[in-house]
N, C-alpha and C positions, 0 to 999 in steps of 0.2 A: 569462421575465425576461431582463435583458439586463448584462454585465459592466458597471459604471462604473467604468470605467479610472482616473477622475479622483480615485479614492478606495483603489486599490491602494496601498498602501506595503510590503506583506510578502506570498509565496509560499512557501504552503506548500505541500508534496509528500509523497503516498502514497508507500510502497518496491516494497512486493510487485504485481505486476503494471503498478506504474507508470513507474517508475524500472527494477527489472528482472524480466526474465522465469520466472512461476513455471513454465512451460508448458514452461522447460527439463530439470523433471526428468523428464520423460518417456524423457529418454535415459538416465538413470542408471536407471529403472525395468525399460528394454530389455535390461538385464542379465540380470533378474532374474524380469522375467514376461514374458510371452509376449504379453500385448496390452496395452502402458501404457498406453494413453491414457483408458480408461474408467477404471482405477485412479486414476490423476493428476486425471479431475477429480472423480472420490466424494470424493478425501480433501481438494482443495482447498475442496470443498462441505464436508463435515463439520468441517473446522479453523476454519470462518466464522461456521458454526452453533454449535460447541463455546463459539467466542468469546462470541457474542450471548448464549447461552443462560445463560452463566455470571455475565451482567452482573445474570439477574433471582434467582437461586440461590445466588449469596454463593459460586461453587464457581472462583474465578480461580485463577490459577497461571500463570506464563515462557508466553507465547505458542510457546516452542521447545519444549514439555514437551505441552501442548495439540494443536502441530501433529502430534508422534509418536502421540497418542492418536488422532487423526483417521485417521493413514498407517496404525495398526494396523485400525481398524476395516477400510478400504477394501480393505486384504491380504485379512483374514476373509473379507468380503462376495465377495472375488471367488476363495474358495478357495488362496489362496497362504501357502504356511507357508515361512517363511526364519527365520534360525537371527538371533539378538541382533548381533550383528556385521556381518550383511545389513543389516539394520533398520536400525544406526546408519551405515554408509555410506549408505545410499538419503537418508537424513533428514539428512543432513552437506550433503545436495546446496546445503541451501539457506544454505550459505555461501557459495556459489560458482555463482551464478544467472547469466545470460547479463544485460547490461546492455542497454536497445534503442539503437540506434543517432544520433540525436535529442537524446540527455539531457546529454550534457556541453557540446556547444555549443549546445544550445536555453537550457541553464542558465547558462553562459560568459554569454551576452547579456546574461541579466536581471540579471548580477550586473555587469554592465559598463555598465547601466541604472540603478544603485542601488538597485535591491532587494533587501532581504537574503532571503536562503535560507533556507528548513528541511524538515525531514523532520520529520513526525506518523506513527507507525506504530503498529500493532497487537504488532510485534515486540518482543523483548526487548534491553537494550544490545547484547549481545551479537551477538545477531544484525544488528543495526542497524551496529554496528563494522563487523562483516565486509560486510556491503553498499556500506556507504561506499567503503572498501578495493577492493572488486571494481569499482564502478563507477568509481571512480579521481572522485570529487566533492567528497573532502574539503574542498579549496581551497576549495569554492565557496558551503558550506554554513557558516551560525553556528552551526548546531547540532543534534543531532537529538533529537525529545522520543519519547518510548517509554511508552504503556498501563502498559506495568510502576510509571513514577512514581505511576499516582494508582490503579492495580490495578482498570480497569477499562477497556471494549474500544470500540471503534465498534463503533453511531455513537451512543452515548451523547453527550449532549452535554458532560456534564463533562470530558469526556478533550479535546476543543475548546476551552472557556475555559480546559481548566490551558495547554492552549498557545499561546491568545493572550497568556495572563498572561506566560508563558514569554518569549515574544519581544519583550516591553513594548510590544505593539500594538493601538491598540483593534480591537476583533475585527472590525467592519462594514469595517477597513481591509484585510485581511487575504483573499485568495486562496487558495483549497486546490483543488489540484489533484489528480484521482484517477481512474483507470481504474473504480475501485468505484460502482456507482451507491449503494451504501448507504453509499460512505462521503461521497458529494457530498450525497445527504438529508441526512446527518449534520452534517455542516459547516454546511447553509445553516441548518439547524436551528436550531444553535447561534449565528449570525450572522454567520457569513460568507459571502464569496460563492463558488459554488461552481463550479468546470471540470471538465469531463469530457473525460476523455483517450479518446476511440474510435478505437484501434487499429485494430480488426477490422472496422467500419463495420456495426457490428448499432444496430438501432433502441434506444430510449430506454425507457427501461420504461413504462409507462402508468400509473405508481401516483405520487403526490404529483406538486409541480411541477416544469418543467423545470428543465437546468441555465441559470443565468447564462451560460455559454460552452462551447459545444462543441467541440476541437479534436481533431487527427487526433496531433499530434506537437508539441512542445515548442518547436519553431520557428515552428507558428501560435500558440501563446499572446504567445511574442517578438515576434511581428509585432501583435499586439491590444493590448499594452503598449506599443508606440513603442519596443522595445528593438533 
């Protein structure tokens, strides 16, 4: 499929991975264990699953509460014992995530274009607060909607319409942007259209259909929108 720009009025935006870097706590892990990066991504894999899984099990709870229960399993799994205090700095990290580079003036444009902004995240206010705040986006966004309001995860598609409802947008108008390939199933699912942010420049997954738009960084979607 292919973006119809002609029908954009609203952009929405994933946080984690898309806006900023989970991949930054690998340095706060470096503390702590001896090889993070197999750790960092069991526990990003298992905080995703935890999510999805809880959508069919009635078993939700704070997406910040979930991600600890992931961080502990991946400690387990890969033999590291740290004492409650480690555990809550390592998992603090994700207040204070690396922003990508791209995001405030990729974002600056489209709002200088008349699009209004949002954030749809998996994340808790709370954590969504602090994200905003790190990325330094505030200005730029109307609002950020959080899983926690309807207590259910991507890519369910309800947690989609509570946020076009949210932003008084019909949904088919609406752009959601995401590093996630399940969170772009998700979204187009639900009806809107969907951008995949490929960072890393790995293939597409081969399972349901493409996205509407593929971009590398925040500045090509600016440029796909005439902003």
């Amino acid at each position: 499929m292919t973006l119809d720009t002609s029908r954009v009025e609203t952009v929405t935006f994933d946080s984690y991975s898309t806006i900023v870097d989970v991949d930054a706590v690998e340095s706060v892990l470096a503390d702590h264990v001896s090889d993070p990066e197999p750790v960092s991504a069991l526990w990003r894999t298992r905080s995703l699953e935890y999510a999805m899984v809880s959508n069919f099990v009635d078993a939700y709870q704070p997406f910040y509460e979930m991600n600890r229960d992931a961080m502990e399993y991946a400690l387990a799994v890969h033999g590291v014992d740290l004492s409650a205090d480690e555990k809550d700095e390592i998992l603090s990290a994700y207040h204070d995530l690396d922003v990508f580079d791209d995001v405030r003036d990729g974002m600056a444009r489209l709002v200088e274009a008349g699009f209004e902004l949002y954030v749809v995240s998996n994340g808790n206010p709370e954590m969504l607060d602090s994200m905003v705040r790190g990325a330094e986006v505030g200005d730029l966004l109307t609002d950020t909607i959080s899983a926690d309001e309807v207590e259910t995860y991507k890519p369910a598609a309800e947690l989609y319409r509570h946020a076009a409802a949210r932003t008084g947008t019909p949904i088919d108008r609406i752009a959601h942007v995401s590093a996630g390939w399940f969170d772009v199933h998700g979204a187009m699912h639900a009806g809107m259209q969907g951008v995949w942010v490929d960072r890393k420049g790995t293939p597409w997954e081969p399972f349901g259909d493409a996205p509407d738009l593929t971009v590398e960084t925040f500045h090509d979607l600016a440029d796909e929108l005439g902003a």
